[in-house]
ROLOSE-976207 format. One line per 3 residues: number of its first residue (from 1); their letters; for each residue x, y, z of N, C-alpha, C, CB. Coordinates in steps of 0.001 Angstrom, whole numbers, padded with zeros to 6 digits. Glycine has a CB too. Layout:
% ROLOSE-976207
NUM	a	X/Y/Z/X/Y/Z/X/Y/Z/X/Y/Z; ...
% end
This chain:
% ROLOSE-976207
1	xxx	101026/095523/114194/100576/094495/113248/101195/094684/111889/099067/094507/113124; 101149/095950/111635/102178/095720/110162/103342/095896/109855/101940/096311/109229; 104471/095924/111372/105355/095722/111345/105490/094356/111210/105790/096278/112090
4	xxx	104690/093109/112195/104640/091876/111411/104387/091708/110467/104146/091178/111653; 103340/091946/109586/103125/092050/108077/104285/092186/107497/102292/093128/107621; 105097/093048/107561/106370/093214/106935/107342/092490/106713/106853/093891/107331
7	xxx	107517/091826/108282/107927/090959/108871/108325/089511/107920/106967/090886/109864; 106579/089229/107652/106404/088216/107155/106851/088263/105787/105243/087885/107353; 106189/089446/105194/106143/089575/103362/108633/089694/103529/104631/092237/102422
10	xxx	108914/089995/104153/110269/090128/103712/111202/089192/104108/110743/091261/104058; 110786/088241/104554/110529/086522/105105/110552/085599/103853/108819/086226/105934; 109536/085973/103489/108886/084746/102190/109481/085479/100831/106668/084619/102040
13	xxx	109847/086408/100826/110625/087179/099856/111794/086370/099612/111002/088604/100330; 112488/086749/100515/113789/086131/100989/114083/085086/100861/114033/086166/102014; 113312/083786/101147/113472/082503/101052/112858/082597/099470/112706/081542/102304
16	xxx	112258/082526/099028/111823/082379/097978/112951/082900/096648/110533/083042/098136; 113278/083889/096376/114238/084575/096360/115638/083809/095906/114216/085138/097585; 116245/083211/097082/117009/082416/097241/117240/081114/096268/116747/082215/098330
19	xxx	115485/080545/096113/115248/079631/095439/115245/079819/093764/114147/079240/095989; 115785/080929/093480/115766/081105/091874/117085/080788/091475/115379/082615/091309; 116768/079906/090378/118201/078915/090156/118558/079481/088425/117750/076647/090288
22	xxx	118090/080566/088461/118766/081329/087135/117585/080709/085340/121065/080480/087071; 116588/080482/085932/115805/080426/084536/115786/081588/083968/114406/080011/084581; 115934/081325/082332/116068/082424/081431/115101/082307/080597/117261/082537/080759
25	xxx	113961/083338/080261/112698/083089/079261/112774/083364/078155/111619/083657/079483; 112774/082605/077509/112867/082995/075779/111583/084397/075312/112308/081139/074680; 112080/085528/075597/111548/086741/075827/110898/086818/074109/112822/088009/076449
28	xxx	109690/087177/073768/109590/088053/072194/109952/088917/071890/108700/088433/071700; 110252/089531/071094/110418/090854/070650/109475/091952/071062/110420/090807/069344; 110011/092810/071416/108438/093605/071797/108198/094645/070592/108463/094652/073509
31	xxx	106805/094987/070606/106923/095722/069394/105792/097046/070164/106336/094678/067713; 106753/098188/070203/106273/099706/071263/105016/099997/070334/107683/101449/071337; 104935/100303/069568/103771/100833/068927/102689/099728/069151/104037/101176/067359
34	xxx	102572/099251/068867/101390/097966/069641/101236/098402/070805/101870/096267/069868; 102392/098525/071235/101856/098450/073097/101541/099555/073221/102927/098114/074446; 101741/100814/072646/101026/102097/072965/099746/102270/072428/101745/103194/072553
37	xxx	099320/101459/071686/098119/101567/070763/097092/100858/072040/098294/100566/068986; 097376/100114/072333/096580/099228/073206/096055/099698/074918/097535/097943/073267; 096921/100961/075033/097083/101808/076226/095686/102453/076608/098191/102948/075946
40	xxx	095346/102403/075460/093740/103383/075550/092843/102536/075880/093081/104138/074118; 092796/101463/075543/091975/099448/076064/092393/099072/077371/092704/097755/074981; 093495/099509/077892/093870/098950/079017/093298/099811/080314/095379/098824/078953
43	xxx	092941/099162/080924/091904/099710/082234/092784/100378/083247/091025/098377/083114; 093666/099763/083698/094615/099200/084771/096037/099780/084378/094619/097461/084806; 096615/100779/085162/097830/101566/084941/098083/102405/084197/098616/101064/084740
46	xxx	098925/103271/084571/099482/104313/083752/100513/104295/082526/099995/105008/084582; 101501/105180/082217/102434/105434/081317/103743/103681/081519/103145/107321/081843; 103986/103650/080400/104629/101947/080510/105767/102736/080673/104591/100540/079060
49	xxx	106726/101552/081567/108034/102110/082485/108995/101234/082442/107802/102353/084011; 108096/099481/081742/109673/098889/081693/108955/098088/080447/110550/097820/083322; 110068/097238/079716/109811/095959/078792/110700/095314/078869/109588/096048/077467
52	xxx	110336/094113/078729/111444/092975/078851/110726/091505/079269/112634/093444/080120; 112369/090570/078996/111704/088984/079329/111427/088957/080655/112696/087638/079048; 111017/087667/081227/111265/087620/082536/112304/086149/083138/109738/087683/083138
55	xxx	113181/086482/083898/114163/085583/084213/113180/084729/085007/115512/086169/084965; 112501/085040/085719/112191/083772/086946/110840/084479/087800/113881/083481/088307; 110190/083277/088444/108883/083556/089043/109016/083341/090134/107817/082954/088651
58	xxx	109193/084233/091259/109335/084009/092607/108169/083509/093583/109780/085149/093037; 106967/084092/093711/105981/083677/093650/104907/083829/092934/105823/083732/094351; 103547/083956/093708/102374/084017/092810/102488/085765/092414/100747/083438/093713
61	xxx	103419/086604/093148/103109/087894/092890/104163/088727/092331/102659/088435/093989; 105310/087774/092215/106439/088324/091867/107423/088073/091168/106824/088512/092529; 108184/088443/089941/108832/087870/088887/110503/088419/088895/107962/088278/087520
64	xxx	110924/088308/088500/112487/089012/088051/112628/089048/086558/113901/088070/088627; 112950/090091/086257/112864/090809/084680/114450/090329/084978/112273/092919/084263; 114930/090010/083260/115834/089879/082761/117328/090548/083066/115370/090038/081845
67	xxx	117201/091750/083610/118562/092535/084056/117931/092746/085530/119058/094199/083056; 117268/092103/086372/117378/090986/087476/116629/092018/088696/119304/090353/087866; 115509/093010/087850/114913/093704/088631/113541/093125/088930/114931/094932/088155
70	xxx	113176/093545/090386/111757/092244/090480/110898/093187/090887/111776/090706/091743; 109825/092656/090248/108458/093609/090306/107254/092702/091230/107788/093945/088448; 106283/093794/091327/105477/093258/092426/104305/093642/091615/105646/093877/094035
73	xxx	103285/092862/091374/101989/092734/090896/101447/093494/091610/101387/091561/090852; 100968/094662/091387/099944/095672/092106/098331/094773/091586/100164/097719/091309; 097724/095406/092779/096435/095518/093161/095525/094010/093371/095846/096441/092071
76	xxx	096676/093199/093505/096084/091465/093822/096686/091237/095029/096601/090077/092662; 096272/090048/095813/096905/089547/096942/096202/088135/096590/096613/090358/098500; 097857/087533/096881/097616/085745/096554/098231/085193/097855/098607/084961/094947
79	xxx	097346/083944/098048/098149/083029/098986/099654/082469/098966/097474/081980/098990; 100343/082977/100118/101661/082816/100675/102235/081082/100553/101526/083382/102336; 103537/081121/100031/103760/079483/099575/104472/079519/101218/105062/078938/097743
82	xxx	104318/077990/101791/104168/077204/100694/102487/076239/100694/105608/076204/100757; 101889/077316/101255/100119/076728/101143/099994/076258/099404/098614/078434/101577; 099473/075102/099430/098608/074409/098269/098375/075874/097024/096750/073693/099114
85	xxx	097766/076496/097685/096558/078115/096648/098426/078473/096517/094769/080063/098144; 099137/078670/097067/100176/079125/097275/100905/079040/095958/100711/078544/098349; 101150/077668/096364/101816/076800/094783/101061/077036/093628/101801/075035/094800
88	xxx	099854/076924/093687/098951/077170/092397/098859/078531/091786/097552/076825/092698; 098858/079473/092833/099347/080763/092114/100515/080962/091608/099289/081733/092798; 101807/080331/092150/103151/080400/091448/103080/079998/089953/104177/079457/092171
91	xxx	102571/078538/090019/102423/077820/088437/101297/078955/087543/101527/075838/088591; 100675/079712/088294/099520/080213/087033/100357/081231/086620/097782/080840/087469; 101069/081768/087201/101931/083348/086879/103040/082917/085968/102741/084229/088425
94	xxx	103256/081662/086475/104706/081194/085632/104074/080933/084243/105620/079585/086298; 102832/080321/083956/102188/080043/083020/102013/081518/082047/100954/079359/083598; 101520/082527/082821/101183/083640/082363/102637/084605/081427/100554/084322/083741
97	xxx	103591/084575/082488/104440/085346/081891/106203/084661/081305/104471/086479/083001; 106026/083158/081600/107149/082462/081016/107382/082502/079467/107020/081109/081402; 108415/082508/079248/108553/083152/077502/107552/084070/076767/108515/081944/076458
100	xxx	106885/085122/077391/106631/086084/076768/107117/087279/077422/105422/086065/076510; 107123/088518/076480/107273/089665/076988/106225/090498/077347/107930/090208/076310; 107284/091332/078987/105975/091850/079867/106162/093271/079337/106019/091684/081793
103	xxx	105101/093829/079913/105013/095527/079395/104663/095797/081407/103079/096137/077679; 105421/096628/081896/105109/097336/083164/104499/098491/082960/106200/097602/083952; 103418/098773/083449/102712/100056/083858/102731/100847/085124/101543/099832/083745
106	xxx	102558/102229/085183/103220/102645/086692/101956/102452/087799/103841/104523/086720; 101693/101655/088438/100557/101883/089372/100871/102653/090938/099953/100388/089608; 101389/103436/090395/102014/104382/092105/102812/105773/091172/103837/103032/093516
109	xxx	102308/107260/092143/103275/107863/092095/104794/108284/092137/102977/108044/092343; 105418/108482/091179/106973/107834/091269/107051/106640/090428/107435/107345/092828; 108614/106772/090676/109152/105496/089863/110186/104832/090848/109945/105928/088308
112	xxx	110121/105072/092196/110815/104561/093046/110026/103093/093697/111103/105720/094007; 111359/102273/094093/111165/101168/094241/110516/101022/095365/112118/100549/094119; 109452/099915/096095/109048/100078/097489/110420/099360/098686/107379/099163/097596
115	xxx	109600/099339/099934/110916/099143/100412/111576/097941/100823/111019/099812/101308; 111371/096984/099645/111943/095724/099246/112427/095851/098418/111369/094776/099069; 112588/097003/097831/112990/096584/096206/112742/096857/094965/112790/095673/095951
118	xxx	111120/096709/095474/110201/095984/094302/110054/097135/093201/108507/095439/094909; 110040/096799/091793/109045/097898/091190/107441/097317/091399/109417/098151/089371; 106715/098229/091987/105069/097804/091792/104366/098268/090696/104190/098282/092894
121	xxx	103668/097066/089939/103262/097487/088690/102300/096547/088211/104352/097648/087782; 101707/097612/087432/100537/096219/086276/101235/095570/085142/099010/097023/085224; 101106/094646/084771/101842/093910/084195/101003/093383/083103/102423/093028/085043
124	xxx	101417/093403/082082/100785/092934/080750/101613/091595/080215/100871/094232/079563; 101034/091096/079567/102043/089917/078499/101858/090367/077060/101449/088043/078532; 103040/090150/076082/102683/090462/074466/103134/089241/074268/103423/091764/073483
127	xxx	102189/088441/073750/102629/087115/072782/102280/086653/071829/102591/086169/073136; 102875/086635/070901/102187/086862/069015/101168/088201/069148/100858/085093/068273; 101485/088694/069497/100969/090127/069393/099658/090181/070011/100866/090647/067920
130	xxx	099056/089548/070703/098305/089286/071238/098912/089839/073260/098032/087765/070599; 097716/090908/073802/097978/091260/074977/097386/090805/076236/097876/092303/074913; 097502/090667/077103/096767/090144/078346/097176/090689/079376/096836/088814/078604
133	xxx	096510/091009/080129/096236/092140/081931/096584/090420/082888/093456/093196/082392; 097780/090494/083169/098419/089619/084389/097560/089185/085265/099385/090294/085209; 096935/090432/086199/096189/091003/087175/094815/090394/086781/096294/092607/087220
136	xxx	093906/090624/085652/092931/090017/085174/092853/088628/085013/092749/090493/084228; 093908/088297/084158/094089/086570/084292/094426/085622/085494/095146/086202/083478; 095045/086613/086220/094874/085648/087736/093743/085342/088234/095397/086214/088933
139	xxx	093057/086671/088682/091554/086767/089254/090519/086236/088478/091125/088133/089476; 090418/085613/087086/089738/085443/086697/090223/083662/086565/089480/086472/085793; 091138/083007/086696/091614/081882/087042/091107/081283/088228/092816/081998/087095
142	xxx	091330/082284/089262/090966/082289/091188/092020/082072/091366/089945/081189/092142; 093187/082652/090787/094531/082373/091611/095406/083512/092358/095489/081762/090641; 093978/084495/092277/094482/086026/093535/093130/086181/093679/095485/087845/092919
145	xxx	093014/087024/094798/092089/087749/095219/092156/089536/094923/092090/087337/096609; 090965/090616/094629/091517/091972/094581/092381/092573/095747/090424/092817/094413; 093403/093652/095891/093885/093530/096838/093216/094774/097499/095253/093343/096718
148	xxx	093973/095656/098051/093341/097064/098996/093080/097969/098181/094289/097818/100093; 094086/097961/097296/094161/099250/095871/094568/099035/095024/094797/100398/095835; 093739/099323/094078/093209/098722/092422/093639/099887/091467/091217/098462/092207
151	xxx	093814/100875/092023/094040/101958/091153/092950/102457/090739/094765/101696/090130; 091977/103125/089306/091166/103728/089001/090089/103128/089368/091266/104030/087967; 088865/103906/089260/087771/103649/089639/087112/102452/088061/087004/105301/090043
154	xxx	087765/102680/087177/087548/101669/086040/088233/100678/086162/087783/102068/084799; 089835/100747/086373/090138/099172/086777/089834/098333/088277/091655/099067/086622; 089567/098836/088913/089035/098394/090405/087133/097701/089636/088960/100410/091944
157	xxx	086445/098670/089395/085194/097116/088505/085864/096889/087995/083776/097077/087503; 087010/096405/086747/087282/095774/085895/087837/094618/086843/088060/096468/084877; 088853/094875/087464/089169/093531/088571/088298/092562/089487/089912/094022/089566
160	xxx	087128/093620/089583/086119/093204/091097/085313/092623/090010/085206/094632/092399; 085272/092438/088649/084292/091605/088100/084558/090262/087691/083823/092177/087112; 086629/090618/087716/086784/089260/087190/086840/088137/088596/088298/089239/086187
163	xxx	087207/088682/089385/087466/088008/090848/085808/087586/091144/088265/089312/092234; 084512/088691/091283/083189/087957/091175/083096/086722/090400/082235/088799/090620; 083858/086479/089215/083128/085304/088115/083950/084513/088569/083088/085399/086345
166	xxx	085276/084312/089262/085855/083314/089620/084929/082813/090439/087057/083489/090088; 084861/083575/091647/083933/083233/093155/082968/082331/093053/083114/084429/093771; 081941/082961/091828/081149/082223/091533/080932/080922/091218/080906/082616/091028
169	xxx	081878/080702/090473/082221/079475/089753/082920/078585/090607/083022/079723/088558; 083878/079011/091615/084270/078174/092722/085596/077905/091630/083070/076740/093356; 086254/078554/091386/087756/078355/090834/088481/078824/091389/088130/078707/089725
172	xxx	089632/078387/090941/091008/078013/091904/090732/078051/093115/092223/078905/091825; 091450/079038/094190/091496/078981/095485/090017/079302/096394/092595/079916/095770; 088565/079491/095229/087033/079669/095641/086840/078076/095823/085867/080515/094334
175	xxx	087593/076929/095631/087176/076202/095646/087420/075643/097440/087562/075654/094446; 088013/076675/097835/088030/076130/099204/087354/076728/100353/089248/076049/099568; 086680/075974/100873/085644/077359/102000/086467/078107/102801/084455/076717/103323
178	xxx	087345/078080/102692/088376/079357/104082/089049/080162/103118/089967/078524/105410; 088642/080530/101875/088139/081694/101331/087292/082591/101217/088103/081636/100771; 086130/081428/101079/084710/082184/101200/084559/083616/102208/083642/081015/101843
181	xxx	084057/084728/101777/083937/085996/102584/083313/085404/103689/083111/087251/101943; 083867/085938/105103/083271/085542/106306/082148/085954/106958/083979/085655/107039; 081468/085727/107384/080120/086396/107877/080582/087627/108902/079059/085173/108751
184	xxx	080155/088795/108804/080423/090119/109695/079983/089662/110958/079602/091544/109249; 078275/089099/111240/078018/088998/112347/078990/087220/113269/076255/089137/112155; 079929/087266/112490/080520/085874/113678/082124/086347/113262/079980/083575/113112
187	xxx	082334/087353/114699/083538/087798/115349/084640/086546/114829/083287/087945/117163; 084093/085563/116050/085839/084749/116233/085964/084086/115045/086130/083424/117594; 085339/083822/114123/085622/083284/112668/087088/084130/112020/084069/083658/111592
190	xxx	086626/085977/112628/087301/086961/111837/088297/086938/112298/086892/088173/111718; 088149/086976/113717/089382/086585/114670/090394/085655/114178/088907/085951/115917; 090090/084620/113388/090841/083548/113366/091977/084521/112302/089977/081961/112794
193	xxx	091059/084837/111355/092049/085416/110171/092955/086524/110568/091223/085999/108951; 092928/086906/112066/093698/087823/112521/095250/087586/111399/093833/087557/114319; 095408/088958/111258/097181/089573/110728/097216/088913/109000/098993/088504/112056
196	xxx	095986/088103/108246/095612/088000/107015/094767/088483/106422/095475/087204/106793; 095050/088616/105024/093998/089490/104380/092786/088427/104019/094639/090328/102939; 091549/089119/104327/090638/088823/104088/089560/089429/103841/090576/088308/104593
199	xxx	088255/088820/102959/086695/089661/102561/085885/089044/103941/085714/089030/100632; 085073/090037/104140/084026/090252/104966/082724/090445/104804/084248/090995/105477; 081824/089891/104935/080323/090416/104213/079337/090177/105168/079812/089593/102776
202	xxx	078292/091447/105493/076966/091548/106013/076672/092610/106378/076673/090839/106913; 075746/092714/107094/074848/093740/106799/075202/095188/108007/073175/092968/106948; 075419/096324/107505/075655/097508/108140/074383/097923/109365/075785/098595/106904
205	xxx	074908/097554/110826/074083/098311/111724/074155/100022/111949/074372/097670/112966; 075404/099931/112102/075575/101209/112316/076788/102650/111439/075848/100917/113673; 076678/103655/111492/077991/104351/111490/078357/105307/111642/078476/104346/110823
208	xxx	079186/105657/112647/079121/106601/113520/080663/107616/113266/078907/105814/115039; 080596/108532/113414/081860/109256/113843/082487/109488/115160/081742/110354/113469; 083782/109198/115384/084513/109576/116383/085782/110172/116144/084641/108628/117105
211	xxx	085620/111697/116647/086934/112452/116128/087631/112475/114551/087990/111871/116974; 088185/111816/114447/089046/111897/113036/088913/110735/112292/090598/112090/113213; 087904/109384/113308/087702/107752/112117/086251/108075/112110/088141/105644/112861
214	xxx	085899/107555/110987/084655/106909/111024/084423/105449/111407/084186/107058/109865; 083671/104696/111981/083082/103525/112199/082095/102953/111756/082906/103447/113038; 082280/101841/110493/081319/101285/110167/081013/100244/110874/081366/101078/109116
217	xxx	079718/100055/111643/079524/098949/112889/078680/097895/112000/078532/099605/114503; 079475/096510/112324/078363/095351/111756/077611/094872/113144/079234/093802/110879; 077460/095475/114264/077145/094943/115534/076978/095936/116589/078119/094033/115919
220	xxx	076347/095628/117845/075762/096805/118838/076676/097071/119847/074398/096457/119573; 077470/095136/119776/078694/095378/120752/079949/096086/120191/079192/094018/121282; 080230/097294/120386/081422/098127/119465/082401/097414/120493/081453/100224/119357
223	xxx	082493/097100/121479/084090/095833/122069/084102/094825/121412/084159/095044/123691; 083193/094226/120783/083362/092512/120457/083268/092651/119321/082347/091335/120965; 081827/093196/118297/081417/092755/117045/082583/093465/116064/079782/093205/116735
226	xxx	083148/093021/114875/082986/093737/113645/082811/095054/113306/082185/093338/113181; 083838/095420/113142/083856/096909/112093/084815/097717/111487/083378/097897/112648; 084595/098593/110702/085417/098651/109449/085670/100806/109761/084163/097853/107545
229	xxx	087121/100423/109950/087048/102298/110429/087942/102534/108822/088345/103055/112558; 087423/104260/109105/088070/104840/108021/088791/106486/108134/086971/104776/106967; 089454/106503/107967/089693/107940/108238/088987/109322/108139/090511/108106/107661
232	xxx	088879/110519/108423/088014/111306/107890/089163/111820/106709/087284/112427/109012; 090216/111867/106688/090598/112388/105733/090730/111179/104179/091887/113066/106340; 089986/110417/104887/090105/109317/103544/088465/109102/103475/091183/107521/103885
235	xxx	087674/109774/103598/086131/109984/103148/086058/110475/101496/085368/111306/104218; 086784/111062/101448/086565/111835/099795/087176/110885/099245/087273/113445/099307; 087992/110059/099713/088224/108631/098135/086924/108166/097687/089115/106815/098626
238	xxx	086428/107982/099156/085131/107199/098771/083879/107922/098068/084588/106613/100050; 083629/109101/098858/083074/110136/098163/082920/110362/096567/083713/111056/098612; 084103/110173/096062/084391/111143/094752/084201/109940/093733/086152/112027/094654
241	xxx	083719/108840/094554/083058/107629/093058/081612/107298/093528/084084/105680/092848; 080563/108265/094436/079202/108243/094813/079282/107632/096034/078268/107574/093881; 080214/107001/096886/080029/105941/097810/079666/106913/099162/081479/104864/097934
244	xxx	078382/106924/099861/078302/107702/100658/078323/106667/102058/077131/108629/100315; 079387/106938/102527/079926/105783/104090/078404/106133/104818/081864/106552/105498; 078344/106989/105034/077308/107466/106412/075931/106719/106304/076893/109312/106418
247	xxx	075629/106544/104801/074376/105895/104163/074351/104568/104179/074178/106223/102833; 075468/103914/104581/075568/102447/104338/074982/101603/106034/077510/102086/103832; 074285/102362/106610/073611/101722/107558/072001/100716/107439/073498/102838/108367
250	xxx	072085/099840/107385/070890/098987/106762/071048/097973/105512/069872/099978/106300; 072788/098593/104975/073081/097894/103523/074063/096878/104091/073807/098974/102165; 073690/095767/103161/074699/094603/102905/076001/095073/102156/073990/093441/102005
253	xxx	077297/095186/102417/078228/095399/102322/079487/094169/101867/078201/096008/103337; 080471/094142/101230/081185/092834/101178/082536/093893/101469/081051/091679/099521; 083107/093648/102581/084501/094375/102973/086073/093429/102744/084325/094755/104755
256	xxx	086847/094033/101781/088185/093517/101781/089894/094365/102502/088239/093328/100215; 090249/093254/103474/091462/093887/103839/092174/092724/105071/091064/095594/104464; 092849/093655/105815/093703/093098/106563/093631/093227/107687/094647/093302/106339
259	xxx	093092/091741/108412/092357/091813/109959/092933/091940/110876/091704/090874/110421; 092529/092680/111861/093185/093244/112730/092331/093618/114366/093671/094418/111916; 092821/093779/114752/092206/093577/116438/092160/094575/117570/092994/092562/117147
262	xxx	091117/095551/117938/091508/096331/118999/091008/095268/120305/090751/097956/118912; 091520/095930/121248/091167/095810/122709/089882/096502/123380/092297/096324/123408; 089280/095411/123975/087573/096375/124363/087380/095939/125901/085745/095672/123211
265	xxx	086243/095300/125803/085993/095256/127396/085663/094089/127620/084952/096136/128017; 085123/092975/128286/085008/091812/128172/083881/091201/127157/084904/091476/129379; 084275/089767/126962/083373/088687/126619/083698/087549/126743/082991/088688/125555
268	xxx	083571/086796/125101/083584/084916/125540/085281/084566/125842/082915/083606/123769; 085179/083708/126699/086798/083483/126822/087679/083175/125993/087110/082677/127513; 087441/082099/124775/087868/082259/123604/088397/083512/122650/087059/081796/123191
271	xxx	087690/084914/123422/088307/085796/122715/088942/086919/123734/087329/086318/121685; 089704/086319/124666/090113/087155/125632/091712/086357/125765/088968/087193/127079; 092618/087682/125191/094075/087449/125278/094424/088625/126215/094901/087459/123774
274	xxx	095060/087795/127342/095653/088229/128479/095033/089749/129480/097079/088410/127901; 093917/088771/129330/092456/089712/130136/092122/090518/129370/092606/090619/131511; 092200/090615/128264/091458/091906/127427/090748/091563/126104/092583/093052/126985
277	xxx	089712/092174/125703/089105/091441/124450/089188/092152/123309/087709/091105/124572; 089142/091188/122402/089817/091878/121038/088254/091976/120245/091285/090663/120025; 088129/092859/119644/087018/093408/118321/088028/093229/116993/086403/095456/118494
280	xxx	087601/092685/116325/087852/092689/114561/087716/093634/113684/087100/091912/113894; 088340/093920/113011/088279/095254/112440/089067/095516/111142/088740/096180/113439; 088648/096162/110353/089464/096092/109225/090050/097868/108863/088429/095304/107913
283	xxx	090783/098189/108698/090925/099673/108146/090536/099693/106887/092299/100276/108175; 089794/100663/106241/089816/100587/104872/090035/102323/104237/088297/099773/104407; 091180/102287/103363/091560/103276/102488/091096/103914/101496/092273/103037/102118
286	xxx	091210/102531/100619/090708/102930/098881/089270/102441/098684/091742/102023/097522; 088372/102877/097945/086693/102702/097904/086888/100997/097529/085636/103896/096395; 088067/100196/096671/087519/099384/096068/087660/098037/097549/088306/099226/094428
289	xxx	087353/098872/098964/087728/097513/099893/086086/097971/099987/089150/097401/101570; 085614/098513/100187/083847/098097/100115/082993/098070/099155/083074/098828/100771; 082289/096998/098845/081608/096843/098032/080163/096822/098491/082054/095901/097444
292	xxx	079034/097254/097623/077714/097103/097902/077219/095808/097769/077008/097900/097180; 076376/095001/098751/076335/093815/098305/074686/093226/098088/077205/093036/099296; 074054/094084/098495/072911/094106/098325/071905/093256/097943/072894/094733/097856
295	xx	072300/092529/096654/072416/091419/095712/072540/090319/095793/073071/091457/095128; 073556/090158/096772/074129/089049/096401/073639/087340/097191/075598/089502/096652
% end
């Protein structure tokens, strides 16, 4: 599955890519001491690694800096053009970072490119001296969703609050129900979103260990229903910001990631590809793909 993922993201790269017909942004001046002053306010990334205009907006997640290096918006995931949300995230980014100058922050160990290319980074705007979090102004538009990994345990709430007030409000791409988080207890809904990222929300039956995953069960049928595995060696992410996995049996939960499908034992025919039945399932890494939902 995430060799298709790959598949796809270096697909829509590519074509997209193609489509940049050489816009040049009337860049500001940047002024470093500002931007280091402001480092201590900023939630979201580390030590700044690049400055400059930006030549062109590839999509909703991706730009080309001026000496024609293209960066990748860490810790959001936006709808793929050329869907409607698609287009609307392109125009909000183009809005965001057209004739001003960006400030890159490192959101990854290293300074090496991923394996497209990309630099991945948080991205700021300076315009009349005035700063803005890229990443924040999308999600708080509704023109991304948070993605798997947010980076700190302060910018992950700082993101997950602005993406809540979009939701709420039903902006940008909240305004369409095949956003809306899907119900845990109705499988083939999740099914549908198979090999896309998507939120998940309801209530924790079970969670169990097996060997080296954990299993968070939204259901009794472990072949059919819903659930969210995690590594044991990826327990202490979650751990080390209070999140105790094992305790989350009885709690309402809101899960974000990228759906995916094992093979189990039978059920409804609708969910049986080539005699075998698929369970929904999400992997989750970094603490900020589960949320407590308790509330909501």
């Amino acid at each position: 599955m995430k060799g298709w993922r790959a598949g796809v993201l270096a697909a829509s790269l590519a074509a997209e890519f193609a489509l940049i017909s050489g816009y040049v942004g009337a860049a500001a001046q940047e002024q470093p001491a500002a931007v280091e002053a402001a480092a201590a306010s900023t939630p979201c990334g580390g030590d700044v690694i690049a400055r400059s205009g930006v030549k062109a907006v590839v999509d909703g997640r991706n730009i080309v800096l001026d000496d024609g290096r293209l960066v990748h918006l860490a810790a959001i995931e936006v709808p793929l053009l050329p869907a409607p949300e698609g287009t609307a995230a392109k125009a909000a980014l183009a809005a965001l970072v057209n004739g001003a100058q960006v400030v890159l922050r490192q959101a990854q160990p290293g300074l090496e490119p991923d394996r497209y290319g990309r630099i991945v980074a948080y991205v700021e705007t300076w315009r009349g001296g005035a700063q803005r979090s890229v990443q924040a102004e999308m999600l708080a538009a509704g023109s991304a969703r948070v993605g798997e990994d947010a980076g700190s345990q302060a910018c992950a709430a700082e993101l997950l609050r602005r993406e809540a007030t979009a939701r709420q409000a039903k902006l940008g791409l909240w305004a369409s129900p095949y956003y809306d988080p899907i119900q845990a207890d109705d499988p083939s809904s999740i099914l549908a979103q198979r090999d896309r990222f998507a939120l998940v929300q309801g209530q924790v039956v079970s969670v169990h260990e097996s060997g080296a995953t954990l299993y968070v069960n939204f259901g009794r049928r472990w072949s059919e229903d819903f659930a969210v595995t995690i590594g044991k060696r990826n327990e202490r992410n979650f751990a080390a910001i209070g999140v105790d996995l094992k305790g989350l049996a009885g709690r309402r939960v809101r899960v974000r990631g990228w759906i995916e499908a094992r093979t189990g034992g039978s059920g409804l025919q609708d969910r049986v590809e080539g005699g075998r039945w698929h369970a929904p399932w999400i992997e989750a890494v970094h603490p900020v793909q589960i949320e407590l939902a308790d509330h909501d």
